[in-house]
C-alpha positions in Angstrom: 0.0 0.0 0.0 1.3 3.3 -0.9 2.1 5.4 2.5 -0.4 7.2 3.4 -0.5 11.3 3.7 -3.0 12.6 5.9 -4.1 16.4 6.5 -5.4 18.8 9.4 -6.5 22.5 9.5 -2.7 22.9 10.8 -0.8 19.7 9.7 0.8 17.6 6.9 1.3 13.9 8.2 3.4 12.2 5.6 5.6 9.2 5.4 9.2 10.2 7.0 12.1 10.5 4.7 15.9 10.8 5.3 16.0 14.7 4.1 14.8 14.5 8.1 18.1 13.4 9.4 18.6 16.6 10.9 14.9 17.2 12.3 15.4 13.8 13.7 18.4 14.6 15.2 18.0 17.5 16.6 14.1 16.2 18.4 16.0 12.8 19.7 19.4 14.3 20.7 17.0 16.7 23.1 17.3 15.0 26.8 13.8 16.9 27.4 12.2 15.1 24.4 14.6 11.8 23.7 14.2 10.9 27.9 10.5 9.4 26.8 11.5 6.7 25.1 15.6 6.2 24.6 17.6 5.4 27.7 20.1 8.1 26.5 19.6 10.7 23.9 21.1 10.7 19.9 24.4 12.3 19.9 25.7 11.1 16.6 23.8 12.2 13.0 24.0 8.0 12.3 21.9 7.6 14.7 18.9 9.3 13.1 20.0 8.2 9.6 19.4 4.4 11.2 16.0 5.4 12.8 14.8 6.5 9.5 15.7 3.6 8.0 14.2 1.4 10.4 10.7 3.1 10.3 10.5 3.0 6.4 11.7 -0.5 6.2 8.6 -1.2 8.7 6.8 0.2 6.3 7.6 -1.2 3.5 6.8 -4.4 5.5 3.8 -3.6 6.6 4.4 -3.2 10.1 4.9 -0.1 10.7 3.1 3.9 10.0 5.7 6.3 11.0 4.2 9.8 10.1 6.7 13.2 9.9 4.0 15.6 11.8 4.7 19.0 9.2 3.1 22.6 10.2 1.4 23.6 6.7 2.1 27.1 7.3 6.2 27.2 7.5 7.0 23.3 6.3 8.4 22.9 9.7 8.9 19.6 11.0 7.3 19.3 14.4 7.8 15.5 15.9 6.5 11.9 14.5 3.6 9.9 15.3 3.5 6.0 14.4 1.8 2.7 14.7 4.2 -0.4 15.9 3.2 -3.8 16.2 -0.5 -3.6 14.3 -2.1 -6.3 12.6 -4.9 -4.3 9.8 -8.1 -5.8 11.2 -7.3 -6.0 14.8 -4.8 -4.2 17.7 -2.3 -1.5 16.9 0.3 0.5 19.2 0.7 4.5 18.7 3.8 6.4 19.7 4.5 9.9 19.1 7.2 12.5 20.2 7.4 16.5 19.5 10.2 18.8 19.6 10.0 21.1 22.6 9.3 24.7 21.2 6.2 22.7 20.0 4.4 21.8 23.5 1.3 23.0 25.0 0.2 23.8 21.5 -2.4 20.9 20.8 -0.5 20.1 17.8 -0.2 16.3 18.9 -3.8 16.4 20.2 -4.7 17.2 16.4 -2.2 14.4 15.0 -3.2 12.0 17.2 -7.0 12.5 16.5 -6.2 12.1 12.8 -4.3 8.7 12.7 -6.4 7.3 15.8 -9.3 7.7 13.3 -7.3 6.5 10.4 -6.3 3.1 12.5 -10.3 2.4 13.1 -11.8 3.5 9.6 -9.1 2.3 7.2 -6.8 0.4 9.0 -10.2 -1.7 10.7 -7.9 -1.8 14.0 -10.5 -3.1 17.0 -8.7 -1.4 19.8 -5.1 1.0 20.2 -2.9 0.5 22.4 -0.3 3.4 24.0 2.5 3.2 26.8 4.0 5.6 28.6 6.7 6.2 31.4 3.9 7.0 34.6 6.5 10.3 35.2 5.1 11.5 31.7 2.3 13.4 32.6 1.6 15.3 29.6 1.5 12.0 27.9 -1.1 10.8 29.9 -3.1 13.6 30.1 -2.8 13.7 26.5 -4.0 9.5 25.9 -7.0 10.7 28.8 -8.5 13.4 26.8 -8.4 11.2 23.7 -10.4 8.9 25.4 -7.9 6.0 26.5 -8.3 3.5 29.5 -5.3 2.9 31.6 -5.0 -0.6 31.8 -2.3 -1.5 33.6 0.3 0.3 35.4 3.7 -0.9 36.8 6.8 0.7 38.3 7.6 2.8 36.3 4.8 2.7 33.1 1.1 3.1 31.9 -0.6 1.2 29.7 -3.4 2.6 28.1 -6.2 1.1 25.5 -8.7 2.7 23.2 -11.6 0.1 21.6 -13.2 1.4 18.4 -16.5 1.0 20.2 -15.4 3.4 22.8 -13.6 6.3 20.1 -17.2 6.0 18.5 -19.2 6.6 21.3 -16.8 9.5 22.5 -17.5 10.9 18.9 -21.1 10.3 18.0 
């Protein structure tokens, strides 16, 4: 399936390519954004290069959406927002990160809404699936107000689902 290129009032979501090196970089070599989800944050250019690599090779597998998350009015790259480990027709995992400068601006609220939808219409996904370190609270605020369940918490984590019968009842 060709990679999918999805649109908000604000955003461009479209398949990530390697002229982001440097966008990558620059988001996962940030200890304030990279802390979320690497145990230490990139400090060599290689390292987004291979990141890249590894999200359009899942794609090109099949198992794996890894959107770049563009503002439409200055081309700016903002962060990424993916689904991991889904099966078309039945469970999916989202992750997402945005640079800094970007928080508190809804812009991953907006992103979020758009492939959430796109993993229950098109995708046919029967429930989503996000984790997140229980320390990230903007994270789970964020998950909350889209309507996920926290399902199990440990230590140091959330687990959070969302069922297609619950993201149509929220938006009916």
């Amino acid at each position: 399936m060709d990679f999918p290129e999805l649109e908000t009032e604000r955003l461009i979501l479209r398949a990530i390519s390697p002229d982001d090196r440097f966008a990558i970089f620059e988001n996962y070599s940030d200890p304030d954004v990279a802390g979320w989800f690497f145990d230490q944050p990139y400090t060599r250019i290689e390292q987004a290069d291979q990141i890249i690599q590894e999200f359009i090779q899942k794609s090109s597998a099949g198992k794996g959406l890894t959107w770049a998350i563009i503002l439409k009015e200055s081309g700016e790259f903002l962060g990424t927002c993916s689904y991991e480990n889904f099966a078309v027709g039945q469970r999916g995992e989202i992750g997402f990160d945005l640079a800094k400068q970007h928080w508190g601006h809804g812009y991953m609220t907006e992103a979020l809404r758009l492939i959430i939808a796109y993993g229950f219409t098109v995708l046919d996904l029967v429930e989503i699936e996000a984790h997140t370190y229980s320390h990230n609270a903007r994270a789970r605020r964020l998950l909350e107000e889209l309507g996920f369940n926290v399902v199990t918490i440990t230590e140091d984590s959330h687990r959070y689902t969302l069922s297609r019968e619950d993201w149509i009842r929220i938006h009916s």
